[in-house]
N, C-alpha and C positions, 0 to 999 in steps of 0.2 A: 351408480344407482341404476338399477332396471329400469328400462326403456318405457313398459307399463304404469308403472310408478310415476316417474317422470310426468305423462300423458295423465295421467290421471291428479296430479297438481296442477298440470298448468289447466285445464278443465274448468278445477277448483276456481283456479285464479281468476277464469273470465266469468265465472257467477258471481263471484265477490263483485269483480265490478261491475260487473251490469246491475245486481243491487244495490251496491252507493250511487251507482247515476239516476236510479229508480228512486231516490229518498229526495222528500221534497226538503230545500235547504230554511232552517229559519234565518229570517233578516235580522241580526242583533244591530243594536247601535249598544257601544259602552261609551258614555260620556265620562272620561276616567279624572277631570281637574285640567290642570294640577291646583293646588289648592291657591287660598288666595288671589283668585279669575272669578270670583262673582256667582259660584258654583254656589252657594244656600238661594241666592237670586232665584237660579236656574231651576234649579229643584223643587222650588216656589212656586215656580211659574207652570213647570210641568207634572205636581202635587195638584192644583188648580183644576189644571186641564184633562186629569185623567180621565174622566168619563167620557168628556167628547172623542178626546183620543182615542179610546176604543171605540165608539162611534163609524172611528175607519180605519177601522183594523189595524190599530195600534197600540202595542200594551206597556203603561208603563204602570206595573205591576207592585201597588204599593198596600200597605198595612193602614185601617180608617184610622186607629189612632195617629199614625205618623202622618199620612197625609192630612188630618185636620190640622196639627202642629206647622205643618209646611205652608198652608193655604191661610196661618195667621200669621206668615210672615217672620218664624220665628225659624231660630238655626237649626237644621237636620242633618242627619251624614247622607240625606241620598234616600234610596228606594231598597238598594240591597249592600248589602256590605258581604263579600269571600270570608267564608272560614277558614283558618288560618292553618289549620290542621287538615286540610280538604286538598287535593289535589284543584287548581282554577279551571282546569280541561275540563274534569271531569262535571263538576260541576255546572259549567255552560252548556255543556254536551248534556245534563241530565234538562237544563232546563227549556230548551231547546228541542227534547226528546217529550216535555209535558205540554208542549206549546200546540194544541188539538183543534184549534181554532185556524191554526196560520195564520195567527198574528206579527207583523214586527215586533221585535220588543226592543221596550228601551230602559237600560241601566245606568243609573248614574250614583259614580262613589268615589271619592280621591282614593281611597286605597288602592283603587284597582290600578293607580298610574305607576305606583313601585310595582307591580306586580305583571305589568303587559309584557314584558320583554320574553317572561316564562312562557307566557301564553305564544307569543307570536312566534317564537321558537319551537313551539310545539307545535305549530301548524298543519302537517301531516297528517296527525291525529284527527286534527276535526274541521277540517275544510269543505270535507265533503256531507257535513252535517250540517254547518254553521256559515252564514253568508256576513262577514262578520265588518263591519264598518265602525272607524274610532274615532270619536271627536276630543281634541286637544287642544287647551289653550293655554296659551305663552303673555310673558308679562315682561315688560323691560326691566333690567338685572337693576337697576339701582329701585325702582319700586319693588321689586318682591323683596330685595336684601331687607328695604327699611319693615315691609309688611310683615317678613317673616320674624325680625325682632320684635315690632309690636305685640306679635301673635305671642311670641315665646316671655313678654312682659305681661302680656293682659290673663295670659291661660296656664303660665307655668311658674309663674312669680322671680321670673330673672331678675337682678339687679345691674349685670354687668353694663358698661357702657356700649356703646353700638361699637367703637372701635374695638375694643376687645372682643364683642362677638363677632365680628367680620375674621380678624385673628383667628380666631380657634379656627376656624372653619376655614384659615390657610389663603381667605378668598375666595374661594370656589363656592359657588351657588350650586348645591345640590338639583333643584329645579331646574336648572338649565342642561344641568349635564345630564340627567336621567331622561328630558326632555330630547334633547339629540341623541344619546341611546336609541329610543323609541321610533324616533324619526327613521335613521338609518335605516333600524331592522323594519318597518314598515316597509321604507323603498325597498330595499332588496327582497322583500317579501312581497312582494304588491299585493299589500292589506289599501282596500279603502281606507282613507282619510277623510277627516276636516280641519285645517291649524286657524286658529284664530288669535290673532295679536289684541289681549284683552287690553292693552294700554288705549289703543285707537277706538274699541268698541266695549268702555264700559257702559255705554246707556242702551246699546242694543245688543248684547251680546245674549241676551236669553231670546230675545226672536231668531236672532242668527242660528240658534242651535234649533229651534222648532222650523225653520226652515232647513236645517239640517239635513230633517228626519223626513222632510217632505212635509209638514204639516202648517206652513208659517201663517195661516190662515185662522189656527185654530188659538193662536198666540193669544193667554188674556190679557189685552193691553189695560183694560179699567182695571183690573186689579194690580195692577202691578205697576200702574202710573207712579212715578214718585219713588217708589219701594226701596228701601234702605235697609241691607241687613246687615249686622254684625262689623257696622264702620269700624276704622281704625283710629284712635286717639289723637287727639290735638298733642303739642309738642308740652302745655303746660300741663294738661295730663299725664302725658305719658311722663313727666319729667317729677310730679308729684306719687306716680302710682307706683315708679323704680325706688323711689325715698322708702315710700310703704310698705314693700317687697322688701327691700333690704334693712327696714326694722322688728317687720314683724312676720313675715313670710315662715320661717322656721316653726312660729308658735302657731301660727294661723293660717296654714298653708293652701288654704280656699280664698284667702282675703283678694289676694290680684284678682280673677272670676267675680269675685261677689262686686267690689267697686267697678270693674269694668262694666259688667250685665246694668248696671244702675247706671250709670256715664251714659250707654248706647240707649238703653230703654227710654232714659229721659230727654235723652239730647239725640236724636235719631238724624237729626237733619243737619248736626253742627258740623264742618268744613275742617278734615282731618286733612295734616301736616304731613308730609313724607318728612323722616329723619332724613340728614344730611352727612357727607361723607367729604374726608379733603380731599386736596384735586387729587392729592399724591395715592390717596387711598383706591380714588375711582381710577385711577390710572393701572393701579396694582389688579382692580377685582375687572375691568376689560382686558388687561392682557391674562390675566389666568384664564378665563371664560370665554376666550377668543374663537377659539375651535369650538367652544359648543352654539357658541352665539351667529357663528358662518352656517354652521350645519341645521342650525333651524331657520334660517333666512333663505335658504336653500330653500324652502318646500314654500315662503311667504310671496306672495303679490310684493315688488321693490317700491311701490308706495306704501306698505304695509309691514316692512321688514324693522327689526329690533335695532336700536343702535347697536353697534359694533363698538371695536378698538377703531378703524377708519372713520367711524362718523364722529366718534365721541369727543363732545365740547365743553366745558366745564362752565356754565351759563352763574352768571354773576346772578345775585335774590332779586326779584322783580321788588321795583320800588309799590307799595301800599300807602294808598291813602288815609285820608285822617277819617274818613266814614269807616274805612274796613278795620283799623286801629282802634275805634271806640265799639264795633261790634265784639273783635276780637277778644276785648276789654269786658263785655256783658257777657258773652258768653262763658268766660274763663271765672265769673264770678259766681256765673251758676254753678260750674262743674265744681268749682271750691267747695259752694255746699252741698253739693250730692257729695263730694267724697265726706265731709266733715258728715251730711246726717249718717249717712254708712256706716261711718267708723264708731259713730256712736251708737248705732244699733248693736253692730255688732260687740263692742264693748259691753252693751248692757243687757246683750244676749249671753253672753260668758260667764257676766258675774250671777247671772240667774239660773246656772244650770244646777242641775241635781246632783248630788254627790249620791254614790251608789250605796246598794244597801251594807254593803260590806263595810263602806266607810263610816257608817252612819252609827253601824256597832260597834267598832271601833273606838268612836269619839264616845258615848255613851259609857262603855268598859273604861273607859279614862277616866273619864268623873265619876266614876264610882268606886277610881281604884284608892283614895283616900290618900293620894299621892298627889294630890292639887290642890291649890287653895280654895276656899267657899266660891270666891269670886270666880276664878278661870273654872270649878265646875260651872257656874251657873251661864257661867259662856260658852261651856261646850253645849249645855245642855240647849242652848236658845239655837246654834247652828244646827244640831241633831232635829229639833223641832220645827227648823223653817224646810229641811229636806224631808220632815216624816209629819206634817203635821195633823195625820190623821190616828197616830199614835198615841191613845189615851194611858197607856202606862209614862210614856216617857211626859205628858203634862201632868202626871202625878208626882214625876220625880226632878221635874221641873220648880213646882208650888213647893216641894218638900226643901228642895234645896235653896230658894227666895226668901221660906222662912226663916231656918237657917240662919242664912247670910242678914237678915234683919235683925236679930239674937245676938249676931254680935257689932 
């Protein structure tokens, strides 16, 4: 290469960089989950507080519809959700590129926690745009295992038993492994962090993250006294709503969702069960999980670290009294009949729907085809009439065929 040449790239090279050190960086916070950590809470809380938040110059940049849904407490995915189809650089890069205020901004969305690894390996690319900080939170493997089956009985209408879902999935708690993933390539990437062990801070873990971001101040604690979203199932639930799933789940594949949503909405404050596992079982899923479960206790405070395969002790069921035994008792009486009025909504939502207009002709073309008896017409005809009943031919051919059948 000519020596000219040469000189005249590397030139090039020292404006490029003297222009990215000239570019002011945006502050991201991505609060990426992982799911099942209290995350619709979280989102609650900082849906609530958006205005103050920008107040001081921090954006956490959400749509009035969804933030009104968020700030009553009900389940959201978050403020932004990655298109799928979208490069995630580029994307952070463009938004970070509109941020004209130089505001912080803060994202929060579980999808983005499968998705960080792409990003933080991409680092290069947008470092010098993006000042970029991730807050993470981890859950002990025997709660998320039971969480994430409830999740997959309440929202996807599983039937299987807990032992066989542990099975398919070999043992391995995908959360923890994709969790240590992440962890690693942080360290070796020195990406800011936050890890917070959600087992030890479910009642504060949404101030923990607005102190995160710097803001713990702005934290709304009246609103969010109390706040309960999207519990997980009692054992008598969950064990009645597997029976329901696996009788009628096929034909009514909303039904899990629709009884859950009624379960939580009505019973918000009732005291969900972690499913239980044998010792032989928990022994099986700490030694698979072993290496991911050291590799996140790595970055943990050791009064704050996850049980391991070293600490793990198979604790015999705490004895219950005869008070929390007749509560247990009232409240498993109520959920009886939320599911019982449910199922009969929905039953006599079913038998009331419409049949379409195609069908409607159909049945009508039948009883006129002089291929049925008086009677089975005058019963097609009364079904065609309760789905068209604004159909003045077909109560002519209705009264015609009454007479009829009176004649003989």
């Amino acid at each position: 290469m000519p020596r000219d040449s040469q000189s005249h790239r590397n030139d090039n090279a020292k404006v490029d960089e003297k222009e990215r050190s000239a570019v002011k960086k945006t502050k991201l916070f991505l609060h990426i989950g992982h799911g099942k950590t209290g995350t619709s809470a979280i989102q609650s809380a900082l849906a609530i507080a958006s205005e103050e938040l920008a107040k001081q110059s921090i954006s956490y940049p959400i749509q009035r519809s969804l933030r009104d849904r968020a700030s009553r407490l009900e389940i959201t995915s978050g403020n932004w959700q990655p298109k799928p189809e979208a490069n995630l650089t580029e994307q952070l890069l463009k938004i970070g590129k509109n941020n004209q205020n130089d505001f912080k901004i803060v994202l929060s969305s579980e999808s983005l926690f499968w998705l960080i690894p792409e990003l933080i390996q991409s680092k290069g690319i947008w470092e010098n745009y993006i000042d970029l900080h991730i807050i993470l939170a981890v859950r002990e493997i025997e709660e998320m295992l039971s969480s994430e089956y409830q999740q997959r009985v309440k929202r996807h209408g599983d039937s299987m038993p807990l032992e066989q879902f542990i099975q398919a999935r070999h043992f391995i708690s995908s959360h923890h492994a994709k969790a240590a993933e992440i962890i690693d390539l942080m360290s070796r990437s020195g990406i800011a962090n936050t890890i917070i062990n959600y087992s030890i801070h479910k009642h504060d873990i949404s101030r923990l993250i607005f102190k995160s971001i710097g803001a713990e101040e702005l934290y709304p604690t009246e609103n969010m006294h109390g706040a309960i979203i999207n519990r997980s199932l009692s054992k008598k639930e969950l064990d009645i709503l597997i029976t329901i799933n696996a009788l009628y789940y096929s034909k009514f594949p909303w039904i899990s969702t629709r009884i859950s949503d009624a379960l939580i909405k009505n019973q918000p404050q009732l005291k969900a069960q972690q499913c239980k596992l044998t010792k032989h079982q928990l022994e099986k899923v700490y030694e698979k999980n072993n290496h991911y479960l050291q590799t996140i206790n790595s970055c943990l405070d050791p009064s704050e670290q996850l049980t391991s395969l070293s600490t793990f002790s198979h604790e015999t069921a705490e004895a219950i009294s005869p008070e929390q035994v007749q509560n247990i008792r009232e409240e498993e009486a109520i959920s009886l009949h939320l599911i019982g009025d449910t199922l009969q909504q929905v039953f006599t939502e079913e038998s009331k729907k419409k049949l379409s207009n195609d069908t409607v002709d159909a049945i009508i073309r039948l009883s006129q085809s002089g291929k049925v008896s008086k009677i089975t017409e005058v019963e097609l005809l009364e079904v065609a009439k309760e789905n068209r009943p604004q159909g003045q031919k077909l109560v002519k051919l209705l009264e015609r065929a009454k007479r009829e059948l009176g004649k003989n």
